[in-house]
N, C-alpha and C positions, 0 to 999 in steps of 0.2 A: 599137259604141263600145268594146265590150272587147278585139276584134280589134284596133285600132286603137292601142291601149295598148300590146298587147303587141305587136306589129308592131313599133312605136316603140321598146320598152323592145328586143327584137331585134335590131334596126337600130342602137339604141348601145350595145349590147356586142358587135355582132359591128364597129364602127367602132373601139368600144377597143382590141378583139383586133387588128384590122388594123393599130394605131399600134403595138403594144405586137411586133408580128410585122415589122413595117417596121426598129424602130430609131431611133434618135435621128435628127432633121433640122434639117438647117441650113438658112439660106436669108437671104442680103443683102435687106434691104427698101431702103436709100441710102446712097451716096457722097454727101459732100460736104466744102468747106472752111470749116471752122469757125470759123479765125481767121486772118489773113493779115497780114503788115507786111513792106513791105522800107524799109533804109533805106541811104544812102550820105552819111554826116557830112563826107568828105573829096572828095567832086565838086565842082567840076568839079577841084581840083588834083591828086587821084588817080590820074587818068589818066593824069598825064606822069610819076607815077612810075617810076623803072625798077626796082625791088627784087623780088625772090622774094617774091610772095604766100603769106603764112601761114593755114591755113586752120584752124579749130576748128568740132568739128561736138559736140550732143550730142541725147541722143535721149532722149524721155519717150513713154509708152504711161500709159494711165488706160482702165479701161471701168468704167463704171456701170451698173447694174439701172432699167429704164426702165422695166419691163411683167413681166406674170407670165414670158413666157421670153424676153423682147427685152432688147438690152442697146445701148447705146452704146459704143463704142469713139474711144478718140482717141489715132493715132500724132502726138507732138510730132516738130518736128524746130527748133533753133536752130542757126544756120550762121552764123559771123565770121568775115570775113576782114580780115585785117590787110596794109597792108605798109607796109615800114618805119617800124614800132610806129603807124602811123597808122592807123585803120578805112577799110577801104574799103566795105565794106557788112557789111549786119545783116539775115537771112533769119530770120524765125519764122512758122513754118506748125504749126497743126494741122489736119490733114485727119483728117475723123472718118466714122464711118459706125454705120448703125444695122440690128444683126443679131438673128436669131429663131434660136434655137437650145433647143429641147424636144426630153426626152428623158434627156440627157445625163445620167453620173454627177457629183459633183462635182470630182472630180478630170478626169476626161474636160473640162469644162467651165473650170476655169482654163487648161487647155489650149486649149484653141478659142480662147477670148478672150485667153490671152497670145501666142500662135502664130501661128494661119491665120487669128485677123481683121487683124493688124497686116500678116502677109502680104500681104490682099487690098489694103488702104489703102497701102501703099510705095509702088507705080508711080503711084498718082496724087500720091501727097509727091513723089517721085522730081520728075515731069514739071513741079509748077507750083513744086519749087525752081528749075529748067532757066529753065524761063520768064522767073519773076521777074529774077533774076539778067540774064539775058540782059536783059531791058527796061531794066534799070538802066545800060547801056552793059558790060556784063563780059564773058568769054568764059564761056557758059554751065558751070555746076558739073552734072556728072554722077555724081553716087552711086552708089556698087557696091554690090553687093545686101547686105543685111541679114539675117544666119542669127538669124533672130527663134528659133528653136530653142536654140541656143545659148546667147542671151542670158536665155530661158526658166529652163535649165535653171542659169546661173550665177544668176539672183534666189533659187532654190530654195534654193540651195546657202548665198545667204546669208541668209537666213532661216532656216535651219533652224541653222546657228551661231550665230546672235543668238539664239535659243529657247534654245538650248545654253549659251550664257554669261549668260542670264537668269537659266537655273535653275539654273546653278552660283550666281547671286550669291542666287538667294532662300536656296537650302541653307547657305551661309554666314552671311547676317544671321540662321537660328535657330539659329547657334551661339553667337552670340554672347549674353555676359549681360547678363540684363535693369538696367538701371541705376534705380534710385530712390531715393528718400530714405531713409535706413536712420536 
């Protein structure tokens, strides 16, 4: 019985050692879409339009803590197009997906979840914006890639300015004097 203990006790320190010798891991558990609407307020007269389609695209990422190391991800994407000031259609898609990532530091880890999860989720936003759109009568909309890198590293950048103009404004209100009933 005591062999057995420690056999055991063994077997998960030498399992710790082996995680802890491996590395951080990632690993996709699902793709899916999470939320989906298309709309076309100006069909059927849209289409004999002849104007220059105006297009507005804007992008939203969100991920939440699901599980001790899983997390949800959700790349937004809302797409309008216009033409000649009239809507031709209205694209909003979240495609989300849900990732295991243990290990990680936490910096290493807003990385993963600002970056190469939104990475892995694009070509499937990409494809059922294609889609939709197409279903709607349009010439399918094809998105050029998204340097989620980039966009990473400008959130950083404003955040870390906002923190900065925060605490310039706390340093200021303790200069000022205290006002009371004299």
């Amino acid at each position: 019985m005591s062999e057995e203990n420690a056999n055991g006790a063994a077997a998960g320190a030498a399992a710790a050692t082996n995680q802890a010798a491996t590395g951080p891991s990632f690993r996709v558990e699902k793709i899916y879409a999470k939320d989906v609407s298309f709309e076309s307020p100006g069909s059927p007269g849209i289409f004999t339009s002849q104007g220059q389609p105006q297009l507005q695209m804007n992008l939203s990422q969100n991920a939440q803590r699901i599980g001790e190391d899983t997390f949800e991800v959700v790349l937004g994407i809302n797409l309008t197009c216009t033409v000649e000031d009239k809507t031709a259609y209205l694209v909003e898609i979240k495609q989300a997906g849900v990732f295991t990532l243990a290990g990680f530091e936490a910096q290493q880890l807003d990385v993963m979840l600002g970056v190469h999860c939104p990475n892995i989720l694009f070509p499937y936003a990409r494809q059922l914006t294609s889609n939709l759109v197409e279903s709607g009568g349009f010439t399918p909309f094809l998105m050029q890639p998204i340097n989620f890198e980039a966009l990473y590293a400008e959130g950083v950048r404003q955040r870390a300015a906002q923190q900065q103009a925060q605490a310039g404004n706390q340093g200021n209100l303790g200069d000022a004097e205290p006002q009371g009933n004299a």
